[in-house]
C-alpha positions as CSV (number, residue, x, y, z in Angstrom):
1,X,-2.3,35.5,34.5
2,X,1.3,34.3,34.8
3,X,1.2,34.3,31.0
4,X,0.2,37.7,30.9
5,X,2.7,38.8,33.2
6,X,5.7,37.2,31.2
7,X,4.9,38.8,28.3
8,X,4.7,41.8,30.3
9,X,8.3,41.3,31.3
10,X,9.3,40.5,27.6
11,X,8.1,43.4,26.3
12,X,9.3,45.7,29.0
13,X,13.2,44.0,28.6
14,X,12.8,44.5,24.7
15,X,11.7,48.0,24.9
16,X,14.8,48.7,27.6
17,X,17.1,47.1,25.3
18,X,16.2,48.9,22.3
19,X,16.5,52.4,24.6
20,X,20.3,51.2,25.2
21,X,21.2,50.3,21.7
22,X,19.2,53.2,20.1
23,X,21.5,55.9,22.1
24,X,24.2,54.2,20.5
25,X,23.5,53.8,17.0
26,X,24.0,56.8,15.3
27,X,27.9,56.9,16.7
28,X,28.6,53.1,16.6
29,X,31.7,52.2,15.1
30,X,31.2,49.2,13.1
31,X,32.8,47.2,9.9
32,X,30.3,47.9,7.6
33,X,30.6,51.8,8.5
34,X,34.4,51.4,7.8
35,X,33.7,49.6,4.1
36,X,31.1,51.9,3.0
37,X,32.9,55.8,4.3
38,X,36.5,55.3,4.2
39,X,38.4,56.1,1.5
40,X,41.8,56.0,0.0
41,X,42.6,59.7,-0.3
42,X,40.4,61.1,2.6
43,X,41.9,63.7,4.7
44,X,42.3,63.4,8.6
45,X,39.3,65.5,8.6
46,X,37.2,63.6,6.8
47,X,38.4,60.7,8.9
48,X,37.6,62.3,12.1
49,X,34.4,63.6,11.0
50,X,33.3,59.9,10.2
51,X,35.0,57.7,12.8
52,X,35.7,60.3,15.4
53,X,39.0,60.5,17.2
54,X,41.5,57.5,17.2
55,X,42.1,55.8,20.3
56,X,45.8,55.8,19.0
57,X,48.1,57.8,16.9
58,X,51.3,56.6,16.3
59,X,53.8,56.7,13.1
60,X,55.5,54.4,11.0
61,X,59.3,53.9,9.8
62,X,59.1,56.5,7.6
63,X,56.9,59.1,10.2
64,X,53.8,58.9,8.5
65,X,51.0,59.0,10.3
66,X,48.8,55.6,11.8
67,X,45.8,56.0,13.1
68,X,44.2,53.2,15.3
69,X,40.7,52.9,16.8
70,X,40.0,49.9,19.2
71,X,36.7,49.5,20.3
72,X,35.8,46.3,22.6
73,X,31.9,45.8,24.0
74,X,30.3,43.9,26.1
75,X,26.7,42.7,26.2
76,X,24.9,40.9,28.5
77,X,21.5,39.4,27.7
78,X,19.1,38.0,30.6
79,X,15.5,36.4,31.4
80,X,14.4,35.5,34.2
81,X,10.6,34.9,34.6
82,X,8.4,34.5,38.3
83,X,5.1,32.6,38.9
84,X,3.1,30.9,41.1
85,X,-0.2,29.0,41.4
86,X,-2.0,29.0,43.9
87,X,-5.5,27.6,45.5
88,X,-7.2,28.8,48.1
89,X,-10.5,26.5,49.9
90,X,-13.3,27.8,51.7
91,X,-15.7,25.7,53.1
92,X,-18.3,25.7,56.2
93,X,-21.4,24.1,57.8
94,X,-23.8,27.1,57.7
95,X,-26.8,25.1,58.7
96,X,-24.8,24.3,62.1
97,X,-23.2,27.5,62.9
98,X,-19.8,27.0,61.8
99,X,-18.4,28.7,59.1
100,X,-14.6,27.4,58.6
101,X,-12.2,28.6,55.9
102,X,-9.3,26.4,54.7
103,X,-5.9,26.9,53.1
104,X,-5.0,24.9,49.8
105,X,-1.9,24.4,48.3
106,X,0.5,26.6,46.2
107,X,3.5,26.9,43.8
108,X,5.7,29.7,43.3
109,X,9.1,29.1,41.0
110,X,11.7,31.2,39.1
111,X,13.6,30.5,36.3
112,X,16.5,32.5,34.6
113,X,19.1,32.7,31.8
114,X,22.2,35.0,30.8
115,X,24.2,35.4,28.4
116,X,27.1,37.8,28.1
117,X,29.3,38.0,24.6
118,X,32.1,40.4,23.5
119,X,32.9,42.3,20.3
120,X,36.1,43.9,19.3
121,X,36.8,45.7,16.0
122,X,40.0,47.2,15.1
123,X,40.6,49.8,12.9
124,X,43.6,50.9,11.5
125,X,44.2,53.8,9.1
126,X,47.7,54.5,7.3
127,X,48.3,58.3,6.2
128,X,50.5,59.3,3.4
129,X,53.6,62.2,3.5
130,X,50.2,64.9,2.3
131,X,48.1,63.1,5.7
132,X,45.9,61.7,3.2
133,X,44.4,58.1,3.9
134,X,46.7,56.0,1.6
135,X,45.4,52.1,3.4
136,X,43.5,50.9,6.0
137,X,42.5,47.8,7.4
138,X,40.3,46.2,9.9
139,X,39.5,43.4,11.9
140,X,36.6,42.0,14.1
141,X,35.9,39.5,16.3
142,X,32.6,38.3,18.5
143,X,32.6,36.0,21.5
């Protein structure tokens, strides 16, 4: 039975985690999104259309504009799992007239881990004088 119920549990956290990361996925900003879309030559647009709005906008010596997006996210991973054994006696003299019922011995425990890592990405795209993508860059980091 506790076996039963764990894999309960597992399935039900898997199914709840995949919910959360689903809603994202379609919108997530990632590296491999920024290697396969982006473009030397893209307009702002085009930009905006595939990466949204910058979290940044700022220009460079020459006023051109620099577009930055910083995204940073945390996850937190956990399992914790309940059980317990138990055993229960009953016993009695019937041929007497006594009938007595007995307690037994029992185990209940918990046990639990977490984890809890971080992601950043940073993307930054240069414009040219005609706000055309003329360089970008990124960079990533997990811990």
């Amino acid at each position: 039975m506790a076996i039963i119920s764990a894999l309960a549990a597992s399935c039900s956290a898997q199914y709840h985690a995949e919910q959360v990361r689903g809603a994202k996925d379609g919108e997530a900003l990632t590296v491999g999104r920024v290697q396969r879309e982006i473009r030397v030559g893209m307009s702002g647009a085009e930009v905006a259309a595939v990466l949204g709005s910058p979290n940044i906008v700022s220009t460079d010596e020459k006023r051109r504009e620099v577009w930055i997006y910083d995204k940073v996210a945390t996850e937190t991973i956990y399992s914790e799992s309940r059980g317990g054994i138990g055993t229960l006696v009953l016993g009695g003299l019937v041929g007497a007239g006594l009938l007595a019922a007995g307690g037994g011995a029992g185990f209940a425990g918990e046990a639990g881990a977490r984890s809890t890592s971080q992601r950043t990405l940073t993307v930054i795209i240069k414009f040219d004088e005609n706000q055309r993508v003329r360089d970008f860059a990124y960079h990533t980091s997990r811990f």
